[in-house]
C-alpha positions as CSV (number, residue, x, y, z in Angstrom):
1,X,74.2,118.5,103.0
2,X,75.8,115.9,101.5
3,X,79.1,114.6,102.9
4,X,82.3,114.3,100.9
5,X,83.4,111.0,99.3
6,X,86.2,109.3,101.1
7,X,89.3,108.7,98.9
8,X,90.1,104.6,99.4
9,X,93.2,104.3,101.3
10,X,93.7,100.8,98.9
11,X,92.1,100.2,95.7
12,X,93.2,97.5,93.2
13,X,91.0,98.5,89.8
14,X,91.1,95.4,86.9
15,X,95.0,94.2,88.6
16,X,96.4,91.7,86.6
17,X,99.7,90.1,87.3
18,X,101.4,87.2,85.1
19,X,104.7,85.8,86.1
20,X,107.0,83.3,84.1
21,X,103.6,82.3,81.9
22,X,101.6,81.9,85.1
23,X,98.6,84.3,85.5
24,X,98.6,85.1,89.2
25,X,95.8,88.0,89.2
26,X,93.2,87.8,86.7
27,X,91.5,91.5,86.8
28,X,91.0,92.2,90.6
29,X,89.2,94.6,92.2
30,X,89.7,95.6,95.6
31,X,88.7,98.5,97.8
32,X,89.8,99.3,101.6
33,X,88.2,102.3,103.1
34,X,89.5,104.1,106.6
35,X,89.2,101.7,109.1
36,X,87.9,98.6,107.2
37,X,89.8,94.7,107.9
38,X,90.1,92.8,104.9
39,X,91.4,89.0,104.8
40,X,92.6,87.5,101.5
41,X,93.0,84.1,102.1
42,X,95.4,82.1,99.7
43,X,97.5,79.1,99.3
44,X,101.0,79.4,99.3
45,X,102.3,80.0,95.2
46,X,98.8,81.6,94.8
47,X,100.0,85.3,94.4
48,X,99.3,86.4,98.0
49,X,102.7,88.4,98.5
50,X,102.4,89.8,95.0
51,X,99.2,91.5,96.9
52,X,101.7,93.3,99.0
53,X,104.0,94.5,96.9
54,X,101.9,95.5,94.2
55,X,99.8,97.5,97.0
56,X,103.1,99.9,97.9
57,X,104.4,100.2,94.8
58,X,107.1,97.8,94.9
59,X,106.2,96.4,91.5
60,X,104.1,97.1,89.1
61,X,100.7,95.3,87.6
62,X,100.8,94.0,84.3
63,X,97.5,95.3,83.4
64,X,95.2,97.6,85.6
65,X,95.6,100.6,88.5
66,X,97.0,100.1,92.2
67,X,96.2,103.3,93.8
68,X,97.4,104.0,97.7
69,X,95.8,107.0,99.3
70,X,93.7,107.7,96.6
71,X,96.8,108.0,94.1
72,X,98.0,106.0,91.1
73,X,101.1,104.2,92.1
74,X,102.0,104.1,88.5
75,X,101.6,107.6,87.6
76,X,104.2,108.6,90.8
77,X,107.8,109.0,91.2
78,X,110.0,107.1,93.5
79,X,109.6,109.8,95.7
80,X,106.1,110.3,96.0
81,X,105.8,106.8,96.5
82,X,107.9,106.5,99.6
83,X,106.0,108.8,100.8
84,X,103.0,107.0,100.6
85,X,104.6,103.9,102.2
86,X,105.5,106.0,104.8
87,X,101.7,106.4,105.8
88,X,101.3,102.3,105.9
89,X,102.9,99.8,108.1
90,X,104.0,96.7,106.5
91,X,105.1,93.1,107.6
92,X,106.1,91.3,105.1
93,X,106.0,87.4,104.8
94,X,109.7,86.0,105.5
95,X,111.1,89.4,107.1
96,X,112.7,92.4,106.3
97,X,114.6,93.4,108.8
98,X,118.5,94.3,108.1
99,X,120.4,91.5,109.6
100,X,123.4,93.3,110.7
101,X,121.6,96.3,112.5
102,X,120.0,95.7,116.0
103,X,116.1,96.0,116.7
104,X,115.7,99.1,117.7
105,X,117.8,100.0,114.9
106,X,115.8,99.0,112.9
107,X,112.8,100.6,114.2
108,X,115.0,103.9,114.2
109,X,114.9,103.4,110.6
110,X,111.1,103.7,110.1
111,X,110.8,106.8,111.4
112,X,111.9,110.4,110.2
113,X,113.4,111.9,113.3
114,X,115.6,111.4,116.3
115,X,113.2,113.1,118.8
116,X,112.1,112.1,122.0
117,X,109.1,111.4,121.1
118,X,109.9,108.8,118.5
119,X,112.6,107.4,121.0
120,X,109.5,106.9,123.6
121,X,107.7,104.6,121.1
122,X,110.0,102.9,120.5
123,X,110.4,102.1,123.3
124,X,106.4,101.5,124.2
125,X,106.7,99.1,121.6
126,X,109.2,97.3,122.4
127,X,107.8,96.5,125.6
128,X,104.8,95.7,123.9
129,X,105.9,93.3,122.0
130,X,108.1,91.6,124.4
131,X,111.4,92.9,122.9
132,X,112.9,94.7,125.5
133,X,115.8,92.7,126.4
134,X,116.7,91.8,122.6
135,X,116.4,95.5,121.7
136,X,120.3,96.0,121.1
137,X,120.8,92.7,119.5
138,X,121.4,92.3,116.0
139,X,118.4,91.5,114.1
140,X,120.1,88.2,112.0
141,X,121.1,86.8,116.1
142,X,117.3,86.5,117.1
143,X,115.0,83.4,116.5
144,X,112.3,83.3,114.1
145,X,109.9,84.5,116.6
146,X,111.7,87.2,118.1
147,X,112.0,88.6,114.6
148,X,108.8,88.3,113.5
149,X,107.6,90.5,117.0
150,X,110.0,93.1,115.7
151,X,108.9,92.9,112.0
152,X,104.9,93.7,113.6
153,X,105.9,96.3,116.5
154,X,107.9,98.1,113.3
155,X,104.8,98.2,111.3
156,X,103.1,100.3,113.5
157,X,106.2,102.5,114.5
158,X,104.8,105.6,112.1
159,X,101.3,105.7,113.3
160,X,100.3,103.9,110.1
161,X,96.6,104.7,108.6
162,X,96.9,101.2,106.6
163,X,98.0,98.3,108.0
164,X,99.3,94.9,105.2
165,X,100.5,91.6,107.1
166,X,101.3,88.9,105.3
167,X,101.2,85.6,107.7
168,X,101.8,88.1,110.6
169,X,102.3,85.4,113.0
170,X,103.8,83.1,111.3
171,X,107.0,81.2,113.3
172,X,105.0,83.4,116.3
173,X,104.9,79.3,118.0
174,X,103.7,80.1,121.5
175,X,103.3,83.9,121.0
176,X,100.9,84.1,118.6
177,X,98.1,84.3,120.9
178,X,99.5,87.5,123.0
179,X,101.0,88.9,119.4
180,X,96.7,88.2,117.9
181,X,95.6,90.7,120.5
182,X,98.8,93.0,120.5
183,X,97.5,93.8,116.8
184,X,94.0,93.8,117.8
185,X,94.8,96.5,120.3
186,X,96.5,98.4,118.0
187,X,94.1,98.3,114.9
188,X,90.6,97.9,116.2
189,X,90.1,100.8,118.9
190,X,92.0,103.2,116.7
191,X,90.3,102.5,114.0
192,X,93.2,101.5,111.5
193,X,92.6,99.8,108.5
194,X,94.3,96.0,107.9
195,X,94.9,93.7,104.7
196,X,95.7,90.5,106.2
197,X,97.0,87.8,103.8
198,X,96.9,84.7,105.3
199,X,96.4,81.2,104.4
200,X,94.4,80.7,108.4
201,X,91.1,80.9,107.8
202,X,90.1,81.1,111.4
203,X,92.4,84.2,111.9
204,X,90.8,85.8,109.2
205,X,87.6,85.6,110.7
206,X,89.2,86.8,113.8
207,X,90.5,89.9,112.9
208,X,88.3,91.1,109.7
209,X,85.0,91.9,108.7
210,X,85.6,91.2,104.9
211,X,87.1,88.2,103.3
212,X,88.2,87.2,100.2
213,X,89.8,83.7,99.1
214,X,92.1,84.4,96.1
215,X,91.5,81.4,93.6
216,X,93.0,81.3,90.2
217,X,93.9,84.5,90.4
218,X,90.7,86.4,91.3
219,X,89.0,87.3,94.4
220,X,85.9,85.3,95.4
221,X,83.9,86.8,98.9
222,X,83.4,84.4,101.6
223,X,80.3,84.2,103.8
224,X,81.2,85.6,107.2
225,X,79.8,82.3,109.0
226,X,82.0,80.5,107.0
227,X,85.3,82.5,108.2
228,X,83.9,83.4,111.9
229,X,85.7,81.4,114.2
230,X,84.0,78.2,116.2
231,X,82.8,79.2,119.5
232,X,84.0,76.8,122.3
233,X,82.4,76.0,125.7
């Protein structure tokens, strides 16, 4: 018996993005099945956060289909696409965390209920990420990597099915190894599915088993051996 197709959770069909005269994507294409880690590596300017916000439907393409979940973004409501947000966990390059509410405020946010339940992972996360004794202070209070542990433990606050990090440890200084295998953790053995966007190649052979450098605005594949990382004695 043949098995049923599964729907993409990510697909980018002919994208095309131009901004102020500059053609960022030129005609991507771009599929991310259920538990598949994908790297686009790309200079800073090149488009890379575009990548993110096109891919939850916070702006549209110019030219082409975004579909999340197996849905066109463009053909949705407001609505429908929250929803559909809701099912992904998102850091986003720079932050977005409200400045004037605290950490686990913020989490609080991310989440649809109140319950216990959502109290107690919060509160696993927090731990996990080393926030625990920051968790009441206000988010704009913290340094750069204090808030970048909150941005990732509040990506995976809903359980996501799709995970997009942009530079996810970026400003991470001496954290970054601990927060590398936080997300590992969290992705690998549950079988979640990652965009990373980064510009460290090294990272994204880490973490992914497809990767992509995004060059004039189109995706070229890279030879794994020339993303793995360098083994050291």
């Amino acid at each position: 018996m043949d098995r049923p197709a599964v729907t993409a959770l990510l697909a980018f069909e002919a994208v095309g993005l131009v901004l102020g005269g500059m053609r960022l994507l030129d005609r991507v294409d771009l599929i991310i099945g259920p538990g598949e880690r994908v790297a686009i590596l790309a200079d800073s300017g090149s488009g890379k956060s575009w990548l993110l916000k096109l891919a939850i439907g916070l702006t549209p393409p110019g030219s082409g289909t975004v579909r999340l979940m197996g849905v066109a973004l463009d053909a949705t409501g407001p609505d429908a696409r929250r929803l559909l947000r809701a099912r992904c966990g998102v850091a986003m390059q720079g932050g977005s965390l409200l400045g004037d509410l605290s950490i686990e405020e913020n989490m609080r946010l991310a989440m649809d209920s109140g319950s216990g339940r959502t109290a107690r992972r919060i509160d696993r996360l927090l731990l996990e990420f080393g926030l625990e004794q920051v968790a009441a202070a206000r988010a704009d209070t913290l340094s750069a990597g204090e808030r970048r542990r909150a941005e990732l433990a509040r990506a995976f606050v809903r359980d996501p099915e799709l995970l997009i990090l942009d530079e996810p440890f970026e400003g991470a200084f001496a954290r970054g190894d601990m927060l590398e295998a936080q997300v590992r953790r969290r992705i690998v053995p549950q079988g979640r599915a990652l965009l990373l966007l980064t510009q460290d190649m090294a990272l994204a052979g880490r973490l992914c088993e497809r990767v992509y450098r995004l060059e004039r605005g189109r995706l070229i594949q890279q030879d794994a051996a020339v993303t793995a990382p360098i083994a050291t004695s």
